[in-house]
N, C-alpha and C positions, 0 to 999 in steps of 0.2 A: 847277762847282757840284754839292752834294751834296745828295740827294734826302730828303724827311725825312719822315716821318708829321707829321699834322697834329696838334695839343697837344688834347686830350683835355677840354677845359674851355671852358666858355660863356661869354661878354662878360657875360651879366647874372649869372652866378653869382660871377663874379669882381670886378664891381659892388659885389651885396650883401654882397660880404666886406668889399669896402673903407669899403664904411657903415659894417657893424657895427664897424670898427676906428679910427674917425672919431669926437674927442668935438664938434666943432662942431655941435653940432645944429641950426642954421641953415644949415648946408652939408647938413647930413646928408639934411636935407628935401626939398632942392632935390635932390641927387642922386638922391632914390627917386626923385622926379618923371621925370626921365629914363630909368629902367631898358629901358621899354620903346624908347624912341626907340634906344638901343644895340643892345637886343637885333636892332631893325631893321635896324639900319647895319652889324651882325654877320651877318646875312644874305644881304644886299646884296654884302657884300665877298665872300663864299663863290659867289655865284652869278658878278660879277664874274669873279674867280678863276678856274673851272673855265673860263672863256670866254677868260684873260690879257686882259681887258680893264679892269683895276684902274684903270685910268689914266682913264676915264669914272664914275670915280666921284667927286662935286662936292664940294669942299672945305668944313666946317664951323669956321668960328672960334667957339666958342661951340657949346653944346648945351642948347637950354630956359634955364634960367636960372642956369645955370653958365658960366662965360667959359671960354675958351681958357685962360688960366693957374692957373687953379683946378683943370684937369682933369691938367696936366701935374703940379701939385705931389699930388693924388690919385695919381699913378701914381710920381712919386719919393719921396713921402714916406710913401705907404702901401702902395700894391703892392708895390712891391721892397723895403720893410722892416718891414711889418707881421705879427706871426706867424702871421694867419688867411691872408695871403695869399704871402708868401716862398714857401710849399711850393710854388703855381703856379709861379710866379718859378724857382725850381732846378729844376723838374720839365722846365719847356720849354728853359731853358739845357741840360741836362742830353740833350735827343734825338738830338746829334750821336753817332756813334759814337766813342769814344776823344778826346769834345770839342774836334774838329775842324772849324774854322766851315766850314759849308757852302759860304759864298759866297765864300770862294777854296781853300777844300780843302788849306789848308795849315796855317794859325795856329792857336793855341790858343782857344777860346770865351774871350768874356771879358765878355761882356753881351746883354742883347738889344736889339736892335733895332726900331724902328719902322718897316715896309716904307713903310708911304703915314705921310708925316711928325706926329708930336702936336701940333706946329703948326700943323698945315692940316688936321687930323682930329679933331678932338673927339671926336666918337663912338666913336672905330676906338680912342683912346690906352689904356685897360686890355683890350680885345680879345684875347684869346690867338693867333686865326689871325693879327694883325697884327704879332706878335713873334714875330721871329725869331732866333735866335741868334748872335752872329756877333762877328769876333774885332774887337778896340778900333781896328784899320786900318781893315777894312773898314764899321765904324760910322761912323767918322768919313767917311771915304770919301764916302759917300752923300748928308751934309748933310741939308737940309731942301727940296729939289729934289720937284717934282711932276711925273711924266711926262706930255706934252702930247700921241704917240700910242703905240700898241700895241707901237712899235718901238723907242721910250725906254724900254718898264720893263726895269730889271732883272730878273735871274731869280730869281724865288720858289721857293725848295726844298719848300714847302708843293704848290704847283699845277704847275710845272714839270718835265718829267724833258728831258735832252737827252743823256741816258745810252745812247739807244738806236742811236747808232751814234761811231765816233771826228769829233772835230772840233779835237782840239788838236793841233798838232802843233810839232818843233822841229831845226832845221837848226843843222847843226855850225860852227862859224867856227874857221877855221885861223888859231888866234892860241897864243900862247905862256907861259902854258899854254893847253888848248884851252877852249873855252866854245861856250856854245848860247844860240840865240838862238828864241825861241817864239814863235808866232802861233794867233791861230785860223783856222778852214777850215773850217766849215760845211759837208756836204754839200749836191752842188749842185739835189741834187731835196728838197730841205727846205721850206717854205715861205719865200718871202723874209721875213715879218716875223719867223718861227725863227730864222731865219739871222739877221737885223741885230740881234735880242736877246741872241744869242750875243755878236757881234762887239762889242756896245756894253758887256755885261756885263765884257768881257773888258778893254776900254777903260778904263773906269769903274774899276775899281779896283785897276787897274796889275798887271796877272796877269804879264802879260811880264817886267817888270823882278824882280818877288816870284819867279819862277820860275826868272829866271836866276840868281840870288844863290844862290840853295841848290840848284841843279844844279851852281855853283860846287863848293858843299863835297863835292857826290858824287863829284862827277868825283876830288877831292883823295884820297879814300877809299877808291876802284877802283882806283887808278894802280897800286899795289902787288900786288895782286894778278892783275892784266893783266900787268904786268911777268915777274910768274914765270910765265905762263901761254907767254907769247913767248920766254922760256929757253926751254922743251922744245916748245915747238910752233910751229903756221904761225898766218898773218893768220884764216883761217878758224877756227880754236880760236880766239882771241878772240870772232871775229863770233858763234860758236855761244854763248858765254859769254853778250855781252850779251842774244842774242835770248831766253835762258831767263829772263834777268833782265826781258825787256821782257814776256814772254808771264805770268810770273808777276805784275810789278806793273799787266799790263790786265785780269786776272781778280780782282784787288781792285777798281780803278774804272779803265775803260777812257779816260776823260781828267786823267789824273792827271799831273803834269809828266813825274812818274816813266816812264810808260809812253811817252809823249812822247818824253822824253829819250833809254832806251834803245836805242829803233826809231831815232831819227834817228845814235846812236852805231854801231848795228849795221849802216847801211845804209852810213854813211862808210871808204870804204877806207884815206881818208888815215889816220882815226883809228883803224883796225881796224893800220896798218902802222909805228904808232908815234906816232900822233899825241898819244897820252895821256903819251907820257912830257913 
């Protein structure tokens, strides 16, 4: 998971955009009504948040006297395509670095997301802290699931960091060609619901399998160059190769498959003594 500043824009100013952009004037009404009730629920969620206790926060089908479906086609029919409010809309897609969803640090951004779902949140559904970015796998991924405790949410790139020590890691398997197989690993003085957030985020939207497919194509891409490296040298010129390779993709993000995968290549003798071919 990647770490992200938090989008720079208010639930009720992203509201009154979507009034102003709105000709039903009988909707229109009704949704001033609401402003404040948002701006609350936008609060709530922020305090939540700092605590990852998102998951205590009680479902709203309906907001005053807006329903549940009236809010979600406000937010697909107006927020994400209304020109007072789109600039929100690309501004928060747009916080990934090189628009790389956060929430598996591999795929391309392709929408945003609804952390706590627009169907079980009325309030939360134009909210900015409550969209996230994230690529059209991991959207779907997610569904419309409400976390029951502290230890079901996923990880929120908004209030989250788990950057601050390694916990991916990924082990060689002596197959033909060779391939890796990834897990997570949590340190073990972390707190347990750290840890089972990781392990569940990890779960949740198939990081293993997504990481081994395109460790796949690397390995295909080193082979060649490994290959000449073991013309004129020993197993250790290999191992020194990948470890520069591993130490430079942990100083971009220390649990990157990338960083993963290198350390676990560099650590294998079998793979370090030919195994790449």
């Amino acid at each position: 998971m990647r770490r992200l500043n938090r989008p720079p824009f208010a639930a009720r100013d992203a509201l009154n955009l979507c009034i102003a952009s709105i000709r039903d004037e009988q909707l229109t009404s009704r949704l001033a009504l609401i402003c404040e009730q948002v701006a609350a629920a936008e609060a709530a969620y922020i305090q939540h948040g700092d605590q990852q206790e998102l998951f205590q926060i009680p479902q709203t089908l309906g907001i005053g006297d807006v329903s549940a479906d009236e809010m979600k086609r406000v937010y697909k029919d107006t927020f994400a395509k209304s020109a007072r409010t789109r600039n929100i809309y690309d501004k928060i897609k747009k916080l990934p670095a090189n628009d790389t969803c956060p929430i598996c640090g591999q795929r391309t951004v392709g929408s945003l997301d609804h952390y706590l779902a627009q169907s079980l949140h009325s309030a939360l559904v134009v909210a900015p802290i409550n969209l996230v970015p994230a690529c059209n796998d991991c959207n779907k991924a997610k569904l419309d699931a409400q976390p029951g405790t502290a230890a079901e949410q996923t990880l929120h790139p908004y209030f989250d960091n788990v950057d601050d020590e390694r916990w991916l890691y990924a082990a060689v398997e002596l197959t033909n060609p060779a391939s890796l197989r990834f897990y997570a690993d949590p340190p073990a003085d972390w707190h347990p619901v750290k840890r089972e957030r990781v392990l569940n985020h990890f779960r949740k939207f198939g990081l293993g399998a997504l990481y081994a497919s395109h460790s796949g194509v690397e390995l295909t891409n080193i082979r060649y160059g490994l290959q000449r490296i073991a013309e004129r040298g020993t197993k250790e010129d290999i191992r020194a190769e990948l470890l520069k390779r591993a130490e430079s993709a942990k100083a971009a993000h220390i649990n990157s498959w990338q960083t993963a995968m290198y350390h676990a290549l560099a650590e294998s003798d079998w793979f370090c003594t030919g195994g790449f071919n």
